[in-house]
N, C-alpha and C positions, 0 to 999 in steps of 0.2 A: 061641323068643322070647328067649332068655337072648342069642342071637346081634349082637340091636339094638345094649344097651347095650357091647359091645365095639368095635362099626364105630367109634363115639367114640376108642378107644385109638388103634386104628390111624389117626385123622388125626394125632394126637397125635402117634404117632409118624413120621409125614411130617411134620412140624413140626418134629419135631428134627435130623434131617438138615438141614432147611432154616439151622437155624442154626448147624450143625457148617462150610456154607461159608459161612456168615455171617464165622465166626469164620477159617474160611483167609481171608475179607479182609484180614482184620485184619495176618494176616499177610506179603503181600503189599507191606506196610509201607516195605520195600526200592524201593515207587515212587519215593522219595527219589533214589532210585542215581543215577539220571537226576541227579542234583545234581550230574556231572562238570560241570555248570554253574560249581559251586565255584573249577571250574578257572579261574572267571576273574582268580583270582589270579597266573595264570599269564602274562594278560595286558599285565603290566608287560616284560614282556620283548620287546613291543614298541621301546619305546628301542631294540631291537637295530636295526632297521631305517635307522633317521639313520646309523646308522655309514659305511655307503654311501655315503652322499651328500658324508661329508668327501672320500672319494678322487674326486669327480665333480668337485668345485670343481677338485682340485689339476689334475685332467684339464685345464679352461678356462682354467688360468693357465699350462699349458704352450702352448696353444694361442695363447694373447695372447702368450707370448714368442716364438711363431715368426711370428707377421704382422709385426712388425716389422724382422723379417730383410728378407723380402722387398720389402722397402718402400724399402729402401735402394736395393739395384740396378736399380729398377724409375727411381728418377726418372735416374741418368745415361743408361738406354737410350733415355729418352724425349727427352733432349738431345743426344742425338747423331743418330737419326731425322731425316731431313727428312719434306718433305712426299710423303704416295703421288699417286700421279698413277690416273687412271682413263682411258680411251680408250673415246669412244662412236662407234663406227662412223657415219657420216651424211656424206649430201653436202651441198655446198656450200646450196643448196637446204632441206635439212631439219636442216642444222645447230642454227640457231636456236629451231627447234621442238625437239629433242633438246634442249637447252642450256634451254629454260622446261621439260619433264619434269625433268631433273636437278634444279634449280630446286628445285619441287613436293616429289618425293622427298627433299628434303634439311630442306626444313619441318616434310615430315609427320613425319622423322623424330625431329623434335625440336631443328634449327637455329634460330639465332636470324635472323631476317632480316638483321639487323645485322653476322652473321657472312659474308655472300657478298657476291662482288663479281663478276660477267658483264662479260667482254670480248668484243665481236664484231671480226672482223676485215676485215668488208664490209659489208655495208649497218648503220645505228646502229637499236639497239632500241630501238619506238615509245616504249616510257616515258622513254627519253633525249630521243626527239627532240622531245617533246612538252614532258619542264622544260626543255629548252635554248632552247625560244622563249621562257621568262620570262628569258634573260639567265642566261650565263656562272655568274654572283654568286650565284643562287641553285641553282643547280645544284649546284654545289660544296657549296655550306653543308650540303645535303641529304646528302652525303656526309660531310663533317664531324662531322654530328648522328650517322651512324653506328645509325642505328635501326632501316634498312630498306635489303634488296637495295639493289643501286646496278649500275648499267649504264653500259656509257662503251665507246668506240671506240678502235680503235688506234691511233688520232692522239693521245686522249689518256691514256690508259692510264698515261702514264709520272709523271702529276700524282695519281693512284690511291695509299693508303696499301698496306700490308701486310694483309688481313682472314684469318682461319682457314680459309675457303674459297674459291678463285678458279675459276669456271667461264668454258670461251671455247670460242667458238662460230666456231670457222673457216666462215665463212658467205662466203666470198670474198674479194672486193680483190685488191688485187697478191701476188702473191708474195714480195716483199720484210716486208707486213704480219705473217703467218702467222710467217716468220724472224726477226723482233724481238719480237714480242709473246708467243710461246710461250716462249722465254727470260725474258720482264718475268715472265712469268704466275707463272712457277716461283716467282723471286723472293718475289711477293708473297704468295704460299699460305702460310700459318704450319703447315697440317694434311693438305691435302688440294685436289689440281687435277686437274679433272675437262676434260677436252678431246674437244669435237665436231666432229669431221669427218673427212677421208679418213685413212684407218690410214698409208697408205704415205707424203701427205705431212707428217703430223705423227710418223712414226719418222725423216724424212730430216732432221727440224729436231731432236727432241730424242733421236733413238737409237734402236735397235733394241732396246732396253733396257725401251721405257715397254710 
């Protein structure tokens, strides 16, 4: 019986163990350590990172001094150029049709209508012949205005300004027409003269060249 009153001790003493790692918590203490957070003092030394960025400008402004190098030689090439010439294969026949795609192509590409001027060398393109029944006068003025394509024949071709695109549509006539109008044409191209019809007799007027 004397046995009862000891089992008491011995909880007792599993109680005290219990608070022997009670007390290692305690010391564990050192969870702090984890406080290299402190290090965020550390983080002033960010600033360092800007520093970079002064040698990135100086980079841009070497860069800005060399575009204007090239900028120079760029506009007397572009003054001594004349205009390129293009050659669309087509017969007399699908000339005219070749010469309204060119046309097209030249819009979508982002010309200004105001910028082309069609020359046919044979029969006259319907939108011609269609303002030429309100009279001569307004015809021209429409050309004048400079706003939109403009179409005209080789008769009159030579009364024609200068525009940045000349397309001509060798679509027949005499022989003689083809001989003076691909000459005018040239003339009047500021940029670019695109020519429809047969290869061999538009290299016999402007060269083997085009």
């Amino acid at each position: 019986m004397p046995l009862i009153p000891e089992e008491p001790q011995i909880h007792e003493s599993a109680q005290g163990p219990r608070a022997t790692p009670a007390s290692g918590r305690t010391a564990p203490t050192p969870r702090p350590v984890p406080g290299p957070r402190p290090a965020a003092p550390v983080r002033p030394g960010r600033p360092g990172p800007p520093r970079p960025t002064a040698p990135v400008q100086r980079v841009a402004r070497d860069v800005a001094a060399t575009k204007p190098g090239p900028s120079g030689p760029a506009a007397p090439a572009a003054a001594t150029a004349g205009p390129q010439i293009q050659l669309i294969p087509a017969s007399a026949e699908g000339a005219l049709d070749a010469a309204e795609e060119a046309v097209d192509l030249l819009l979508e590409s982002g010309r200004a209508p105001g910028d082309v001027l069609v020359i046919t060398t044979g029969e006259q393109h319907p939108w011609a012949t269609h303002e030429l029944s309100f009279g001569e006068a307004a015809y021209w003025a429409q050309h004048e205005a400079g706003d939109d394509v403009f179409y005209t024949g080789a008769d009159m071709a030579s009364r024609a300004a200068s525009r940045p695109v000349v397309v001509v549509a060798v679509n027949g006539g005499p022989d003689a027409a083809a001989a003076t109008t691909l000459p005018l044409a040239h003339t009047r191209a500021g940029a670019l003269l695109i020519v429809c019809g047969d290869p061999q007799q538009i290299n016999s007027v402007l060269g083997a060249g085009v």
